[in-house]
MARSE-836299 format. One record per residue (C-alpha): residue number from 1; x, y, z. Coordinates in nm, 4 decimals. Example, Ala and Ser with C-alpha at 12.3 -4.5 7.8 and 13.67 -1.06 7.14 Angstrom:
% MARSE-836299
+------+----------+----------+----------+
! resi !     east !    north !       up !
+------+----------+----------+----------+
!    1 !   1.2300 !  -0.4500 !   0.7800 !
!    2 !   1.3670 !  -0.1060 !   0.7140 !
+------+----------+----------+----------+
END
This chain:
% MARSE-836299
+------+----------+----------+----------+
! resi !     east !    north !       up !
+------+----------+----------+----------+
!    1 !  22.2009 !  -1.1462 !  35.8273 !
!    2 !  22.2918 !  -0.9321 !  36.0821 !
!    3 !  21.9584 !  -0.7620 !  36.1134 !
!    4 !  21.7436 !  -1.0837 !  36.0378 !
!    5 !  21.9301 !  -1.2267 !  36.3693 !
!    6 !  21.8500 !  -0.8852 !  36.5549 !
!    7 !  21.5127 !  -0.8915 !  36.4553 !
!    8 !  21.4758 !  -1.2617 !  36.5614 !
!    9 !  21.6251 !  -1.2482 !  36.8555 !
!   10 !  21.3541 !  -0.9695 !  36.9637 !
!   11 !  21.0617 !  -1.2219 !  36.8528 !
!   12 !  20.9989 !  -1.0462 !  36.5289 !
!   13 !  20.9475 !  -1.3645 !  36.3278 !
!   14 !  20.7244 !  -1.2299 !  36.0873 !
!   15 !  20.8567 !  -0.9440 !  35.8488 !
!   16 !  20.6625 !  -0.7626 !  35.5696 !
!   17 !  20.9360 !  -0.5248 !  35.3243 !
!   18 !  20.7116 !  -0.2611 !  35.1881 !
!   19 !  20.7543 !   0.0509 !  34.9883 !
!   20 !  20.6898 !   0.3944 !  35.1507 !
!   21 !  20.4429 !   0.4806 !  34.9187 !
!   22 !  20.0674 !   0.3236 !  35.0229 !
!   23 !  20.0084 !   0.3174 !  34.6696 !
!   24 !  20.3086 !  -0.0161 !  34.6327 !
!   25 !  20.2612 !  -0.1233 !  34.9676 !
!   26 !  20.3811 !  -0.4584 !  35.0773 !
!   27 !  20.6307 !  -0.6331 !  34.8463 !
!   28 !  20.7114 !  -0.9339 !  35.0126 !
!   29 !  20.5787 !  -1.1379 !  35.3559 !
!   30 !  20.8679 !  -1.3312 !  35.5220 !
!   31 !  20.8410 !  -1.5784 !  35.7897 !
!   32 !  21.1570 !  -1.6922 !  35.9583 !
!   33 !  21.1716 !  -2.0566 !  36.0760 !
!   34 !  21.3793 !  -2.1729 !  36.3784 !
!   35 !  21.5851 !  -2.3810 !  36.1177 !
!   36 !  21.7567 !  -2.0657 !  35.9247 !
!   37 !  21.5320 !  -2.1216 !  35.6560 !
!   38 !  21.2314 !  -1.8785 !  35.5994 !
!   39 !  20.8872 !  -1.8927 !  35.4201 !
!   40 !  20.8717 !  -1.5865 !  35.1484 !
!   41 !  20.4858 !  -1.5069 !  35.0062 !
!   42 !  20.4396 !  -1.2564 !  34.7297 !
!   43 !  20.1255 !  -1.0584 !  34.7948 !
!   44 !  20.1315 !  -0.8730 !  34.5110 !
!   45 !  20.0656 !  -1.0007 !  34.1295 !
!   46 !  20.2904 !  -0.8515 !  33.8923 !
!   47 !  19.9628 !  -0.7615 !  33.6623 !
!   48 !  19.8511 !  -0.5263 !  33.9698 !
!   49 !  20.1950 !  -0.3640 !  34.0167 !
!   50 !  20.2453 !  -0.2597 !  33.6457 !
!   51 !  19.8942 !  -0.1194 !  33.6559 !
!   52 !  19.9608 !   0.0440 !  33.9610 !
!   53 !  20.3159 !   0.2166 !  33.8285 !
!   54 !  20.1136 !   0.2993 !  33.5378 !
!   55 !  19.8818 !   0.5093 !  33.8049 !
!   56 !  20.1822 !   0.6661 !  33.9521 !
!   57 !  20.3077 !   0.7370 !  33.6664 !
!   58 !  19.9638 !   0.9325 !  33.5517 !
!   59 !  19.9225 !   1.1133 !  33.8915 !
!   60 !  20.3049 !   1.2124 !  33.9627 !
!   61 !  20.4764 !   1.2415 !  33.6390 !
!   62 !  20.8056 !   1.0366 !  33.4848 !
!   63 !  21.0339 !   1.0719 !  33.7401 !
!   64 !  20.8574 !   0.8414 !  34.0331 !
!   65 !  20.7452 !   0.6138 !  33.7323 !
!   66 !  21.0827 !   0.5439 !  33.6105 !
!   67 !  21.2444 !   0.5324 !  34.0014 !
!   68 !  21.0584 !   0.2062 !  34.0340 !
!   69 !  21.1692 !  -0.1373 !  33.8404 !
!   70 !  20.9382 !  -0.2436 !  33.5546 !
!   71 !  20.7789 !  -0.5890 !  33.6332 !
!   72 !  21.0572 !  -0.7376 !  33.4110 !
!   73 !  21.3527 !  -0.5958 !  33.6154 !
!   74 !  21.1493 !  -0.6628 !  33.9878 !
!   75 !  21.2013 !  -1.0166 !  33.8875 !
!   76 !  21.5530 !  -1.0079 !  33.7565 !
!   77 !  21.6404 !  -0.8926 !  34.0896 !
!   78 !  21.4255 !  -1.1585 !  34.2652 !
!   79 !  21.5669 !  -1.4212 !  34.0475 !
!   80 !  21.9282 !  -1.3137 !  34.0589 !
!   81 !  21.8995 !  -1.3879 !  34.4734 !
!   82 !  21.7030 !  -1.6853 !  34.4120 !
!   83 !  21.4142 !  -1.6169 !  34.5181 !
!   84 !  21.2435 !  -1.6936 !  34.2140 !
!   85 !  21.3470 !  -1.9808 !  33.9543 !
!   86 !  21.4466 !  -1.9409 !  33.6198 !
!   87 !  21.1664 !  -1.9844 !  33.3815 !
!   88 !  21.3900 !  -2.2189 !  33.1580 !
!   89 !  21.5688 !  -2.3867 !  33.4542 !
!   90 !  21.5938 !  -2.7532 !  33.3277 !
!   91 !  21.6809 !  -2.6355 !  32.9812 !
!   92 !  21.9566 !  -2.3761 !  33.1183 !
!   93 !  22.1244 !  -2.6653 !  33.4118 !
!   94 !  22.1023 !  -2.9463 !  33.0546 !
!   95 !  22.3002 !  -2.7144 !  32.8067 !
!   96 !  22.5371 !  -2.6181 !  33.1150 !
!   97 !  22.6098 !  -2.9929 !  33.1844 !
!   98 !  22.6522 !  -2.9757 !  32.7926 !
!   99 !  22.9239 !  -2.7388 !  32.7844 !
!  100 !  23.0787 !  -2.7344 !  33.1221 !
!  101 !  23.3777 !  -2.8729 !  33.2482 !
!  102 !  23.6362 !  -2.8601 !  32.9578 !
!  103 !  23.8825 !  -3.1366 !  32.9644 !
!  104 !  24.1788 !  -2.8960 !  32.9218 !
!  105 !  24.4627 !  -3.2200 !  33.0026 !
!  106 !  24.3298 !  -3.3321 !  32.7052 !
!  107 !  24.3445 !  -3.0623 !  32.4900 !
!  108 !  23.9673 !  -2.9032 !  32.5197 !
!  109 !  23.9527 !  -2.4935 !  32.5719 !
!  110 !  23.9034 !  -2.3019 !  32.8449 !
!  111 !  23.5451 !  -2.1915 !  32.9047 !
!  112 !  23.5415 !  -1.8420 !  32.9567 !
!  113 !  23.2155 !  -1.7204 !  33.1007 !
!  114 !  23.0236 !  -1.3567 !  32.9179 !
!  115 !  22.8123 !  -1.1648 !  33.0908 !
!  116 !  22.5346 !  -0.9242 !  32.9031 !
!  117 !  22.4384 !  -0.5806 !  33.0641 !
!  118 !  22.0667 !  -0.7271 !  33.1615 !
!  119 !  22.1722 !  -0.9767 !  33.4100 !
!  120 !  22.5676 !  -0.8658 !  33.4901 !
!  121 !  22.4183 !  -0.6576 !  33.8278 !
!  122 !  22.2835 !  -1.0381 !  34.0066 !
!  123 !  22.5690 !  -1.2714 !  34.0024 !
!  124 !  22.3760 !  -1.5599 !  33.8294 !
!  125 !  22.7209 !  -1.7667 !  33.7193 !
!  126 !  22.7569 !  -1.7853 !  34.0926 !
!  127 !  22.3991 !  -1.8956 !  34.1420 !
!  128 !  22.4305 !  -2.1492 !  33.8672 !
!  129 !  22.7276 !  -2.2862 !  33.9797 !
!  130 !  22.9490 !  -2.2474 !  33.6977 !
!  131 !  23.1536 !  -1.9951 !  33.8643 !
!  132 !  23.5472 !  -2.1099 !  33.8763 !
!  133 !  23.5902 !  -2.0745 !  34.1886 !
!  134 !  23.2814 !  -2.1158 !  34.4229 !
!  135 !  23.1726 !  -2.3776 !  34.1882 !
!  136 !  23.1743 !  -2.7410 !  34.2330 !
!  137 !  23.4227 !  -2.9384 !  34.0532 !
!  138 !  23.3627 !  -3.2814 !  33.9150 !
!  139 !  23.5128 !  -3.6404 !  33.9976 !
!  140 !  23.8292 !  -3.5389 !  33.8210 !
!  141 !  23.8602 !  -3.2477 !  33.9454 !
!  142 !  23.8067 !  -3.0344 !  33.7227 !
!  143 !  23.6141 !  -2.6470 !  33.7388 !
!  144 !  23.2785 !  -2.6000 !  33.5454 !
!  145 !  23.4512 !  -2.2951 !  33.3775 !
!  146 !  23.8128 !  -2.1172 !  33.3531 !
!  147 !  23.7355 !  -1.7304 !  33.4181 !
!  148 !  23.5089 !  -1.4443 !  33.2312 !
!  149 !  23.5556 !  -1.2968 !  32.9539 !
!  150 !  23.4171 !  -0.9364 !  32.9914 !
!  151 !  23.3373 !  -0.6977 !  32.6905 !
!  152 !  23.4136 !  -0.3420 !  32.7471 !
!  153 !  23.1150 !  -0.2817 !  32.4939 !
!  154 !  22.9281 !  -0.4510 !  32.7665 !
!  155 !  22.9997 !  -0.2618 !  33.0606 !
!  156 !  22.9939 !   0.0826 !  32.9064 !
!  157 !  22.6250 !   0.0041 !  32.8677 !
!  158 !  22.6201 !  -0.0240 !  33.2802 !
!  159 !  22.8299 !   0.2711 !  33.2956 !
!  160 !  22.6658 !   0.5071 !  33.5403 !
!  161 !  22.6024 !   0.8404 !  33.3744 !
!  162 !  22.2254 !   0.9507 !  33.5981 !
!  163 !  22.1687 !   1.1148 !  33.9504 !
!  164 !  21.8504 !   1.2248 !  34.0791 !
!  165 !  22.0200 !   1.5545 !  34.1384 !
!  166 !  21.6832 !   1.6381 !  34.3293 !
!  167 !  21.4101 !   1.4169 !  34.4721 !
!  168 !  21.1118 !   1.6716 !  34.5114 !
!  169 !  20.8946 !   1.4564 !  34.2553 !
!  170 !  20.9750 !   1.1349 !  34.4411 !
!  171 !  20.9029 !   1.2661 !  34.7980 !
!  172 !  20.5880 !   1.4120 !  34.6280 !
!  173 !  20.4928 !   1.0719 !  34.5575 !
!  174 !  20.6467 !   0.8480 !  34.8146 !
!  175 !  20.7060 !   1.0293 !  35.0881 !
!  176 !  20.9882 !   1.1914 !  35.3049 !
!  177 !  21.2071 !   0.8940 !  35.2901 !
!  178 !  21.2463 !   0.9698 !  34.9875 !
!  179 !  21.4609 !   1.3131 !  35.0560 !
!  180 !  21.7687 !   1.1085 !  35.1380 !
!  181 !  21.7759 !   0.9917 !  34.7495 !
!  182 !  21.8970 !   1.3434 !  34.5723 !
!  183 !  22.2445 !   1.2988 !  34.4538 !
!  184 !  22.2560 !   0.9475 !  34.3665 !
!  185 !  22.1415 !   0.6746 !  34.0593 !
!  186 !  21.7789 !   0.6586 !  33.9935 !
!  187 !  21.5490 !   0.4010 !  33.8675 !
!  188 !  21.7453 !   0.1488 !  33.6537 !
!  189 !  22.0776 !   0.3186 !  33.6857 !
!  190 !  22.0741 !   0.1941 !  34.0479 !
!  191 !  22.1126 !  -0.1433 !  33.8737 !
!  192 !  22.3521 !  -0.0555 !  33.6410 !
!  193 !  22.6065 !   0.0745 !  33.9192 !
!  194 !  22.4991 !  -0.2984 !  34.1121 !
!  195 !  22.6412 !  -0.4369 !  33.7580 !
!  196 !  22.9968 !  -0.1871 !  33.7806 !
!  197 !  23.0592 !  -0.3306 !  34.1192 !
!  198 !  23.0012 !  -0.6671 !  34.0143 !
!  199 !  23.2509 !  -0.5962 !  33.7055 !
!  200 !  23.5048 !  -0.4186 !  34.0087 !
!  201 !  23.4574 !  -0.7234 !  34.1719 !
!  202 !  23.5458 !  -1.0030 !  33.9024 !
!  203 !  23.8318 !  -0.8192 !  33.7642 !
!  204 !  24.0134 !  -0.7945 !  34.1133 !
!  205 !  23.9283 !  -1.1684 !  34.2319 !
!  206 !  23.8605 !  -1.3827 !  33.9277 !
!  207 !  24.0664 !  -1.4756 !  33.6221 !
!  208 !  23.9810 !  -1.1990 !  33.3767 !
!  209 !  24.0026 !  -1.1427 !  32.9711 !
!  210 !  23.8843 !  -0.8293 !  32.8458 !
!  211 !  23.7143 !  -0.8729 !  32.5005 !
!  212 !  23.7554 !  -0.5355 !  32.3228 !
!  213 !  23.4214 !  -0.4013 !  32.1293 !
!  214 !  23.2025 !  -0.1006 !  32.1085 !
!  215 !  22.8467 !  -0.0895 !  32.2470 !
!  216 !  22.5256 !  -0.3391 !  32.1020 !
!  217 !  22.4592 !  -0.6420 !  32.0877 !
!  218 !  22.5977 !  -0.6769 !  31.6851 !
!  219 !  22.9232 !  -0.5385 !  31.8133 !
!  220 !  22.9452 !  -0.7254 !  32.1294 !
!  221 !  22.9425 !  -1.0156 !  31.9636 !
!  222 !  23.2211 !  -0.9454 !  31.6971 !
!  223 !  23.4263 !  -0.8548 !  31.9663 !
!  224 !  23.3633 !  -1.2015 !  32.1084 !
!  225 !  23.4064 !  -1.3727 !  31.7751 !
!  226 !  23.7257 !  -1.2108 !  31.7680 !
!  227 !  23.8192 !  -1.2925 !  32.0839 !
!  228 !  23.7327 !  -1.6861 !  32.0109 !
!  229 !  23.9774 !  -1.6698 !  31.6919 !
!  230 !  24.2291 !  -1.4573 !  31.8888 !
!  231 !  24.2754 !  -1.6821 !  32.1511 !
!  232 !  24.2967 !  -2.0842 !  32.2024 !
!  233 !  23.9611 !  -1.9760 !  32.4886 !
!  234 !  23.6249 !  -2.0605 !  32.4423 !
!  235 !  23.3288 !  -1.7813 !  32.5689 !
!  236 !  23.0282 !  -1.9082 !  32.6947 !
!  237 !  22.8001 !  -1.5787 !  32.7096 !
!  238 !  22.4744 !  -1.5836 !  32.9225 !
!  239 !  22.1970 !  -1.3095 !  32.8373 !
!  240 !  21.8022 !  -1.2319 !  32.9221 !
!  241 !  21.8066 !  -1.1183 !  32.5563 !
!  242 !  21.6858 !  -1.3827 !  32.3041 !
!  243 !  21.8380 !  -1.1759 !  32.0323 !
!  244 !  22.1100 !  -1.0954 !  32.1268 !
!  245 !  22.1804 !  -1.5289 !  32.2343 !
!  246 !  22.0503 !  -1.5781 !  31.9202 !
!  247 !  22.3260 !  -1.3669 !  31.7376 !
!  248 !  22.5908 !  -1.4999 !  31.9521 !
!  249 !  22.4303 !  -1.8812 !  31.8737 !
!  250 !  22.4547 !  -1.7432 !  31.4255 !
!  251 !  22.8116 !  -1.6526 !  31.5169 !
!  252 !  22.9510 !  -2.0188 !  31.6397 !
!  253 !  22.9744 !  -1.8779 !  31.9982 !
!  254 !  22.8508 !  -2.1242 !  32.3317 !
!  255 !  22.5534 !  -1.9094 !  32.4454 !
!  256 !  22.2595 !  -1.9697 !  32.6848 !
!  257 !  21.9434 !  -1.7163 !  32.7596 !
!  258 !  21.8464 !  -1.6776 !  33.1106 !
!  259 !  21.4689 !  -1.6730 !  33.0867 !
!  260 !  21.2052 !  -1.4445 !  33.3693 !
!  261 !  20.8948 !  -1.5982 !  33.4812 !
!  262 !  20.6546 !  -1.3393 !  33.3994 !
!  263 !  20.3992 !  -1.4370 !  33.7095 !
!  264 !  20.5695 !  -1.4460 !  34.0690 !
!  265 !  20.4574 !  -1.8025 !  34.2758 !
!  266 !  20.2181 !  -1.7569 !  34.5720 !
!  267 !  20.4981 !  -1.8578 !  34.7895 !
!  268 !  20.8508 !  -2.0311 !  34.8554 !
!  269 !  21.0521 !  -2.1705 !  35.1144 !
!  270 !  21.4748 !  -2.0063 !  35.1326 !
!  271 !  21.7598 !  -2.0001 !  35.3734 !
!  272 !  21.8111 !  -1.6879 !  35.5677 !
!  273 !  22.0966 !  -1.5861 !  35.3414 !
!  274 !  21.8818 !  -1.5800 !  35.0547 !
!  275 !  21.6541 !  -1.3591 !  35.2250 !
!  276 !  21.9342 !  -1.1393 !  35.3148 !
!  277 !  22.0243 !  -1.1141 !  34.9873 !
!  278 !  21.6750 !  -1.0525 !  34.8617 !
!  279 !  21.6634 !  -0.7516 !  35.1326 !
!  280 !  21.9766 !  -0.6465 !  34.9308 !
!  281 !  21.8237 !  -0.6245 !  34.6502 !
!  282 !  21.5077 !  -0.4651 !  34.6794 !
!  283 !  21.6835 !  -0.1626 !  34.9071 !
!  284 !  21.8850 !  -0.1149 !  34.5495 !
!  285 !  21.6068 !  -0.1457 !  34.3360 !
!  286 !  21.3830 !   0.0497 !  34.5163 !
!  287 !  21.6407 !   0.2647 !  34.7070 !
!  288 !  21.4100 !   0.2770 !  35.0350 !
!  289 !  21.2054 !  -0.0414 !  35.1672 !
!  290 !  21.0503 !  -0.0499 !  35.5512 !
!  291 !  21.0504 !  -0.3428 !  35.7794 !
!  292 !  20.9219 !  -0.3884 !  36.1197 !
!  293 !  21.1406 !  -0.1013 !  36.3748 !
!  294 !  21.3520 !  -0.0242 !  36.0607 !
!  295 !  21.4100 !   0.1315 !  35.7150 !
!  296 !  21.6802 !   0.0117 !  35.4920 !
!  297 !  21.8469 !   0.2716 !  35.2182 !
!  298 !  21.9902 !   0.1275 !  34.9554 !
!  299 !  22.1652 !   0.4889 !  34.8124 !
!  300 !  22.1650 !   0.7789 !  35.0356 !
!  301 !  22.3090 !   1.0980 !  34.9508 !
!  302 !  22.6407 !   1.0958 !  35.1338 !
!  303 !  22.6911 !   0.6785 !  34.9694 !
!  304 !  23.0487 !   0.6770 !  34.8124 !
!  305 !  23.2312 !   0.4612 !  34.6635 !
!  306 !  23.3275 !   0.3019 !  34.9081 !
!  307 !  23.0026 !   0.2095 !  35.0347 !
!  308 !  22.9627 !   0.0541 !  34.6973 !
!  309 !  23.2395 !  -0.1292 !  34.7075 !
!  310 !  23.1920 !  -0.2679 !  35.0137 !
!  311 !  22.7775 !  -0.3417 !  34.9443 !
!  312 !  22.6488 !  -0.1514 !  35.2415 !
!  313 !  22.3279 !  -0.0458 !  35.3216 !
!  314 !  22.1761 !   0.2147 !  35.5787 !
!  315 !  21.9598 !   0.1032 !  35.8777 !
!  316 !  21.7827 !   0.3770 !  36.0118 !
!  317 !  21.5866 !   0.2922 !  36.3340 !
!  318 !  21.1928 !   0.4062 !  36.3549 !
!  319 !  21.2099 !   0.5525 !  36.7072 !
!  320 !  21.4463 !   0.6899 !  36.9106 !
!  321 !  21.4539 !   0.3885 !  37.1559 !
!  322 !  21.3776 !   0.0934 !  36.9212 !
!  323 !  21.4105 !  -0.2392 !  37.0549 !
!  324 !  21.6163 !  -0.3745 !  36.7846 !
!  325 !  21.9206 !  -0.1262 !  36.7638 !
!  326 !  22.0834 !  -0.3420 !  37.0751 !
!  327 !  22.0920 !  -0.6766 !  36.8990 !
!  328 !  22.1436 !  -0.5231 !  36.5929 !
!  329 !  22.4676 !  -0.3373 !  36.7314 !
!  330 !  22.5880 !  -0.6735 !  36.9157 !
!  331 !  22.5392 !  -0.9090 !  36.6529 !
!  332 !  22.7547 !  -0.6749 !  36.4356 !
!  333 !  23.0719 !  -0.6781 !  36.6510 !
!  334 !  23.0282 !  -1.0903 !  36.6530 !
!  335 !  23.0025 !  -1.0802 !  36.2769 !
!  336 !  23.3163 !  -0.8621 !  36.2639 !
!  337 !  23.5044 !  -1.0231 !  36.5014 !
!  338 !  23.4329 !  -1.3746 !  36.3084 !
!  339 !  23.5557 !  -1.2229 !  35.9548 !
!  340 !  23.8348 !  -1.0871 !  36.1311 !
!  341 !  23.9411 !  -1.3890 !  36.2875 !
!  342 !  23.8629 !  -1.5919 !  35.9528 !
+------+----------+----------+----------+
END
């Protein structure tokens, strides 16, 4: 938000966030409105950017190819900061009405939300509303769920175990941004670390059951039908993966897939946070994205984990006297001045 209000505030009301490499180009066009909400167009088809990460992948070799999200994880990320809708929307907000809620003064269970590994990294309980404490409660007061229940089989299957020890194949192909990458998670596993600091985050401010099992899906769920005969808790797990919902569903357990459109819309109409968040997300998925006056770095080599922890990114400025590092540097003492005093 910080930089969106920089950028503003300089008259740059029109943004494109591209890749560095011509070859990818622009991935979104964003038009901020005077209203704090913003007008988001998707210039590229997902059809042309698998075909063209198929060409990359021919002319530069593995490592570039598998440094950029597949079409299916590009809109995970778009969906998870709502950018995009669910594909199964209606059917996901009916079963969640469904389920939601438990009447525990009058003797129901708590619902205990679990995550899989292909959506944990983009916070879609929150989005959905279901989470216990951002969401809304009903007439009687009463939370849409009770806490998470989080399998251990789960998050060793986010566990981050790549670095991109060096990036001389990815400067090759995208250019000397790209330098800045060596020593940190590549390709998906920059997703999977986004889904360890989600799991940081939960178990140090939500109400959190660990559900003991080893890795896949046949064992994750075990460990949740377990859990559900363990404990007087009910889990409600939420997954991309239709098999894996559709063991869970065989086993008894509350489960709901999470469904990707597999064509992006021509355009949409957000808040400013979302496109903050989007911005987010596409510096982590992509690890380097320009905007007008400024690149943002989602990893960089010296990132720690504190930097994680705290979800930072790094602005570099494109020339050494660019209009936007002023606002930029103001609006970020107001910002930290208000959280302070909040």
């Amino acid at each position: 938000m910080t930089l969106l209000n920089a950028l503003y505030s300089e008259g740059v009301t029109t943004l494109t966030v591209e890749h560095p490499s011509p070859q990818i180009d622009t991935l979104l066009r964003i038009d901020l409105g005077d209203d704090a909400t913003a007008t988001v167009r998707f210039p590229t088809p997902l059809d042309e950017y698998r075909e063209t990460r198929e060409q990359i992948q021919l002319e530069h070799g593995d490592a570039p190819y598998s440094d950029l999200p597949d079409p299916h994880e590009f809109v995970a990320a778009l969906t998870g900061c709502g950018l995009v809708e669910l594909a199964n929307r209606e059917a996901v907000d009916e079963y969640l009405e469904q389920v939601c809620y438990p009447a525990i003064e009058a003797g129901d269970a708590p619902l205990m939300i679990g995550i899989d590994a292909n959506i944990f990294p983009w916070g879609f309980p929150e989005q959905l509303g279901i989470d216990h404490v951002t969401g809304a409660e009903d007439a009687k007061g009463r939370t849409p769920t009770n806490g998470y229940a989080l399998s251990n089989g789960v998050v060793e299957e986010l566990r981050w175990q790549y670095t991109q020890h060096h990036a001389d194949a990815l400067v090759a192909a995208f250019g000397d941004e790209f330098e800045r990458l060596a020593e940190q998670p590549g390709g998906a596993k920059r997703a999977g670390r986004l889904g360890i600091r989600a799991y940081q985050s939960l178990i140090a401010t939500r109400n959190v059951d660990l559900v003991h099992s080893e890795k896949g899906d046949s064992a994750i769920v075990d460990g949740y039908v377990r859990y559900d005969e363990a404990h007087y808790k009910e889990p409600l797990l939420l997954s991309n993966d239709r098999g894996f919902i559709n063991q869970a569903t065989e086993a008894g357990l509350a489960a709901q897939r999470l469904a990707f459109k597999s064509t992006l819309p021509h355009r949409t109409s957000v808040s400013w946070r979302t496109v903050a968040e989007a911005l987010y997300s596409l510096a982590m998925q992509f690890g380097v994205v320009r905007l007008p006056k400024v690149t943002l770095y989602g990893v960089w080599t010296e990132k720690d984990d504190q930097h994680w922890r705290n979800d930072e990114v790094d602005i570099t400025f494109r020339g050494s006297q660019s209009s936007v590092r002023r606002p930029i540097v103001r609006h970020r003492r107001i910002a930290t001045e208000y959280d302070r005093l909040m």
